[in-house]
VOKELUM-541151 format. One record per atom (N, C-alpha, C): residue number from 1; chain; atom name; x, y, z. Coordinates in steps of 0.001 Angstrom, whole numbers, plus 500000, padded with zeros to 6 digits. Example, Ala and Ser with C-alpha at 12.3 -4.5 7.8 and 13.67 -1.06 7.14 Angstrom:
BEGIN
SITE   n chain atom     px     py     pz
SITE   1     A    N 513190 494310 507800
SITE   1     A   CA 512300 495500 507800
SITE   1     A    C 513200 496700 507800
SITE   2     A    N 512850 497750 507080
SITE   2     A   CA 513670 498940 507140
SITE   2     A    C 512900 500030 507870
// end
This chain:
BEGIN
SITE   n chain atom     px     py     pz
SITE   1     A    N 189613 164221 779622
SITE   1     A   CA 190227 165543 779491
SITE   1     A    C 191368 165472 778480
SITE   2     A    N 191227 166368 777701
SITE   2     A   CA 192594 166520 776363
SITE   2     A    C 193784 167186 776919
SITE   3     A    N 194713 166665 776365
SITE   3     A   CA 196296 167163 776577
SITE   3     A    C 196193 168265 776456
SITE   4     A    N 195598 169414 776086
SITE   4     A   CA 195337 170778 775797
SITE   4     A    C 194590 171236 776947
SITE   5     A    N 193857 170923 777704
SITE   5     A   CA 192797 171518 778907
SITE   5     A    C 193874 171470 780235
SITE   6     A    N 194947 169722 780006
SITE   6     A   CA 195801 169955 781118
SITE   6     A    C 196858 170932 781387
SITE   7     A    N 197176 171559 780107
SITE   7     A   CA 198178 172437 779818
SITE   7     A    C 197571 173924 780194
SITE   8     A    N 196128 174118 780197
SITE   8     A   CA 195476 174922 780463
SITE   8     A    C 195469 175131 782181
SITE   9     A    N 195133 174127 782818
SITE   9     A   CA 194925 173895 783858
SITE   9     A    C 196165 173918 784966
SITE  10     A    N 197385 173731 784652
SITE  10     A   CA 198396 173620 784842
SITE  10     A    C 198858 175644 784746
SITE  11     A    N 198787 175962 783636
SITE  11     A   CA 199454 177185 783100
SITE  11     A    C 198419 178004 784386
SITE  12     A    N 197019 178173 784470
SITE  12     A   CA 196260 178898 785092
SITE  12     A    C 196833 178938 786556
SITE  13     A    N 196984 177718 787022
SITE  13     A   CA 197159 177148 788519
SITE  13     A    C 198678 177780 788806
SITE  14     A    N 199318 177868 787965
SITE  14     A   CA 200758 178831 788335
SITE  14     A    C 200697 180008 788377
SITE  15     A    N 199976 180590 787442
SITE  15     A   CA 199593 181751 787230
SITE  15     A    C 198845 182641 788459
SITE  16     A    N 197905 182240 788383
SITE  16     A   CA 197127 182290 789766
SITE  16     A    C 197827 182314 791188
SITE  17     A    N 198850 181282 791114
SITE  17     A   CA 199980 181310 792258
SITE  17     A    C 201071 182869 792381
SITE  18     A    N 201388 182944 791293
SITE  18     A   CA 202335 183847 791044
SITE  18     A    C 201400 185453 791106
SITE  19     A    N 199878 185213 790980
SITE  19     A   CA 199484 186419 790895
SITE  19     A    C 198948 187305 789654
SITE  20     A    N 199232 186417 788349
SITE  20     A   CA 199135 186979 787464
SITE  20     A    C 197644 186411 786562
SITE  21     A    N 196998 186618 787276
SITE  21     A   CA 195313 186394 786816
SITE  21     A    C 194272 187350 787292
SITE  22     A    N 193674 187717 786434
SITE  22     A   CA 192381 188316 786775
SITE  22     A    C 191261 187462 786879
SITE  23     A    N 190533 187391 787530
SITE  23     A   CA 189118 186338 787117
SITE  23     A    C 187912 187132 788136
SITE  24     A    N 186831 186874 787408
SITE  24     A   CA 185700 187494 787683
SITE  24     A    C 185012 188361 787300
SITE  25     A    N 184043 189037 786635
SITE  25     A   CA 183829 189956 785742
SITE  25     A    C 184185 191005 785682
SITE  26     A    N 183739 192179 786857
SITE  26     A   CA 184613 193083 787075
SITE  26     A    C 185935 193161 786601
SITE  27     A    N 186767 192297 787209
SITE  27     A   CA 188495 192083 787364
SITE  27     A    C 188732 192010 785383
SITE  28     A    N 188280 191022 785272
SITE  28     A   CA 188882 191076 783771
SITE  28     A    C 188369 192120 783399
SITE  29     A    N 187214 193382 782981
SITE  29     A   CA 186967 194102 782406
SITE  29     A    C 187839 195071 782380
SITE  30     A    N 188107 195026 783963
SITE  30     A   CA 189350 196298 784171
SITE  30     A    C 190418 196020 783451
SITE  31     A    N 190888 194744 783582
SITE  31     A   CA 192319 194268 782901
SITE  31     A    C 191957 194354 781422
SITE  32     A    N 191152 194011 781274
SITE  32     A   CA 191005 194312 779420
SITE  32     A    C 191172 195922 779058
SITE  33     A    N 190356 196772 780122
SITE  33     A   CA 190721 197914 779896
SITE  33     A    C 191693 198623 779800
SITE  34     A    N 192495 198064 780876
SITE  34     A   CA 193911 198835 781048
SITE  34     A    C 194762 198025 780610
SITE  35     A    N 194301 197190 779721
SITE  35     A   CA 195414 196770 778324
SITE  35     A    C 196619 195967 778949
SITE  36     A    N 195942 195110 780226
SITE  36     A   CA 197563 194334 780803
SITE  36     A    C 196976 192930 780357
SITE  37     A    N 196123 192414 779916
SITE  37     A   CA 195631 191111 778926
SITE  37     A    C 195942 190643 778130
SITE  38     A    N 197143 189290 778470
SITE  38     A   CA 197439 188875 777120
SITE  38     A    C 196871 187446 776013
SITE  39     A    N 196024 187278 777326
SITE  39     A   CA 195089 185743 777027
SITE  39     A    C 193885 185565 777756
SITE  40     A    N 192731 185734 776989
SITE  40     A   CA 191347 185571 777894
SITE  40     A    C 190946 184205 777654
SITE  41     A    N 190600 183495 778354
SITE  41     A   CA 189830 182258 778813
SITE  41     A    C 188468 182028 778666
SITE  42     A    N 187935 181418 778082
SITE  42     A   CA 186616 182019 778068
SITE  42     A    C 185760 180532 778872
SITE  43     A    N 184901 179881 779570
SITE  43     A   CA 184311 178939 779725
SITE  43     A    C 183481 178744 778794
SITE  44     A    N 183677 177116 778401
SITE  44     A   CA 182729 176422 777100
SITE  44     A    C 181057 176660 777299
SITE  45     A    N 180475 176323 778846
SITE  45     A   CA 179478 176426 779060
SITE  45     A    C 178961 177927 779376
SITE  46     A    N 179942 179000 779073
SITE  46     A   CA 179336 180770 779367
SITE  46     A    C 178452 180967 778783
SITE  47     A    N 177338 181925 779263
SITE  47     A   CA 176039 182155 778353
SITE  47     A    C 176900 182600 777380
SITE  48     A    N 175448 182818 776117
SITE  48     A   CA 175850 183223 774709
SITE  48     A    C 176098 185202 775150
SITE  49     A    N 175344 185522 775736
SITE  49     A   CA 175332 187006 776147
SITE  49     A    C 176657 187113 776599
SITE  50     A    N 177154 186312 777752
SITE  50     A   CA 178803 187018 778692
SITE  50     A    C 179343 186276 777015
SITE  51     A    N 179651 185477 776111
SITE  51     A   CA 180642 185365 775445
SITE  51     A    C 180681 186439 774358
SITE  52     A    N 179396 186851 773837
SITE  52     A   CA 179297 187818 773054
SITE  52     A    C 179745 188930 773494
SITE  53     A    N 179585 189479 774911
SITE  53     A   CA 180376 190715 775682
SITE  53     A    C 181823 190546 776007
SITE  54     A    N 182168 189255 776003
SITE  54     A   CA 184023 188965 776447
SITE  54     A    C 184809 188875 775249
SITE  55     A    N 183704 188464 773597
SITE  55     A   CA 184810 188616 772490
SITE  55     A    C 184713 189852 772304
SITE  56     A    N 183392 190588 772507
SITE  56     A   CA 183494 192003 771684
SITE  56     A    C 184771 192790 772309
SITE  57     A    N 184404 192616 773879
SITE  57     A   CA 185971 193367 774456
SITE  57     A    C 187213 192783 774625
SITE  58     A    N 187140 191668 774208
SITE  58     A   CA 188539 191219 773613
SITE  58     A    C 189148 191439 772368
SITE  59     A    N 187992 191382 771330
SITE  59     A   CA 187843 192392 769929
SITE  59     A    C 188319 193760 769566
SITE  60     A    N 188114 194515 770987
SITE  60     A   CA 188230 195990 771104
SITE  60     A    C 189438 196582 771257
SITE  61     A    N 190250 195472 772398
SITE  61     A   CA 191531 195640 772630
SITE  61     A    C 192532 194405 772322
SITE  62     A    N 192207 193988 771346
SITE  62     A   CA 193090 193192 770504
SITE  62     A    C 193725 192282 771220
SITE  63     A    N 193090 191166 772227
SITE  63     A   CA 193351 190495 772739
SITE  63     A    C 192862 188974 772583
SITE  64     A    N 194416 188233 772462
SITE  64     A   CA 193760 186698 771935
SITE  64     A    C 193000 186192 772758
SITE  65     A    N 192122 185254 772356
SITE  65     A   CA 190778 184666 772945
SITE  65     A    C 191188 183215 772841
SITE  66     A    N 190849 182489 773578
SITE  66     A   CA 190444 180551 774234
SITE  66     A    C 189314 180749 774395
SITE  67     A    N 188684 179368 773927
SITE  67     A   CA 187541 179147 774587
SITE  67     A    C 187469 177555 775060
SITE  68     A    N 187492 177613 776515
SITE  68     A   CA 188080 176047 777028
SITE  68     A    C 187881 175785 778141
SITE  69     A    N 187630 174264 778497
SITE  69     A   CA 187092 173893 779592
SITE  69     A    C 186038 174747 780005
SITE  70     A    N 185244 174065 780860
SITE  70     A   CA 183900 174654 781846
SITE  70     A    C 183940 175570 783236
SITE  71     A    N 183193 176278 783030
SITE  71     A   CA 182627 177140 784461
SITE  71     A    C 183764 176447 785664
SITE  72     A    N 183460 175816 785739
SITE  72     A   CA 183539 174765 787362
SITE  72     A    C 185202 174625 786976
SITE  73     A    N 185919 174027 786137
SITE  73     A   CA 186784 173474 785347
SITE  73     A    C 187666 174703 785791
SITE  74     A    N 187322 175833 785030
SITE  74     A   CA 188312 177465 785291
SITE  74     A    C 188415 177408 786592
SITE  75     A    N 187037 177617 787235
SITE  75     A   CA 187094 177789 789237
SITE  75     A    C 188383 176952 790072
SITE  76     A    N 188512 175854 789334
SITE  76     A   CA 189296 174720 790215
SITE  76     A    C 190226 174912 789818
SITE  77     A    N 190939 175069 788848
SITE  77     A   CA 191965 175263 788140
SITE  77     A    C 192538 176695 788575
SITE  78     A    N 192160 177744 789297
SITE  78     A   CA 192541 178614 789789
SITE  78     A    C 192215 178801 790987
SITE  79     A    N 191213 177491 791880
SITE  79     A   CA 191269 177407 793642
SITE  79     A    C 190168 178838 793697
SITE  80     A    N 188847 178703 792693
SITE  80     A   CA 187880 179228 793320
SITE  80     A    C 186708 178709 792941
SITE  81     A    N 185841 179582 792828
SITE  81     A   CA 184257 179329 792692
SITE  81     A    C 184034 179373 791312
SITE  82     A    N 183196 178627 790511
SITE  82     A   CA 182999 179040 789173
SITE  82     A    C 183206 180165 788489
SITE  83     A    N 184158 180454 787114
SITE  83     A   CA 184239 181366 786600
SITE  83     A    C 184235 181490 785232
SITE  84     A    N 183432 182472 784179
SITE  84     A   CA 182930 182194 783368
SITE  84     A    C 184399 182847 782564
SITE  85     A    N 184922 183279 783193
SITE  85     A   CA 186374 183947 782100
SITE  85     A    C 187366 184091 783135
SITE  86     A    N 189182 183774 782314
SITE  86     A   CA 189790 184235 783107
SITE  86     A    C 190798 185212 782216
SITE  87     A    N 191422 185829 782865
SITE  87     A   CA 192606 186972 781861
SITE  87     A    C 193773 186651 782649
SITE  88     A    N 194586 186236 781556
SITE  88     A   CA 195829 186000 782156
SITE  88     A    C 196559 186925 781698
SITE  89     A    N 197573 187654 782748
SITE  89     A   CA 198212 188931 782755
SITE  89     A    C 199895 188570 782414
SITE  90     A    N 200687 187252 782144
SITE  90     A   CA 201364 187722 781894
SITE  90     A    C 201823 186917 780628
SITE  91     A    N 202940 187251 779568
SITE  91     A   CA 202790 186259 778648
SITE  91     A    C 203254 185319 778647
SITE  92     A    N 204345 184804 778846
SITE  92     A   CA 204864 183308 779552
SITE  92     A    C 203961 182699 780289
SITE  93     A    N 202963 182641 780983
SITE  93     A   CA 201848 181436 781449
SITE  93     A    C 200843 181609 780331
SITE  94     A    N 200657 183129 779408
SITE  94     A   CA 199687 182634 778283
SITE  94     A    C 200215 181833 777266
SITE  95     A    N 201578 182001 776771
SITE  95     A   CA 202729 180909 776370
SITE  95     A    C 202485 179483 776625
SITE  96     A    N 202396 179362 778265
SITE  96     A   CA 202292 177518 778152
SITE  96     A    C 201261 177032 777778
SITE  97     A    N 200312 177953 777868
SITE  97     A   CA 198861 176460 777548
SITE  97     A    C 198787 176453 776123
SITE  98     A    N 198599 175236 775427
SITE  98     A   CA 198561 175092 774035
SITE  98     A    C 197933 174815 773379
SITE  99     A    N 197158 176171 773213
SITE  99     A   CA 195756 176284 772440
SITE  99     A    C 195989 177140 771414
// end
């Protein structure tokens, strides 16, 4: 694992604590919608279809994009079940990870 995935993993896992994550498809779509997204996550292993649908609407509303660590990798790193994207809602935890 690279010094960059732990910083990822670390930033998510606080984040997540504090409340300030969306994850799951639904959840981020809304948050992309209502424009409180300041860093989407994307999983390395996401189909080509969910990544092509998570840049276009990250595209749409002008929101920076990661693409890092795996499915399983995001899930644990935020104490759930595999997740193919996460949106982090505030900018100081999108701040720490250093990508």
């Amino acid at each position: 694992m690279m010094n960059n995935d732990r910083s990822v993993i670390f930033a998510l896992g606080l984040a997540q604590k504090a409340g300030k994550i969306a994850s799951g498809d639904f959840a981020v779509k809304v948050a992309l919608k209502g424009g409180k997204v300041k860093l989407l996550v994307i999983a390395s292993d996401a189909s080509d279809n969910s990544k092509k649908d998570l840049y276009y609407m990250a595209d749409l509303y002008a929101v920076k994009t990661v693409e890092t660590l795996d499915r399983e990798q995001l899930g644990i790193a935020i104490g759930k079940a595999k997740r193919t994207a996460v949106a982090v809602l505030d900018a100081n935890f999108a701040n720490m990870m250093k990508v």
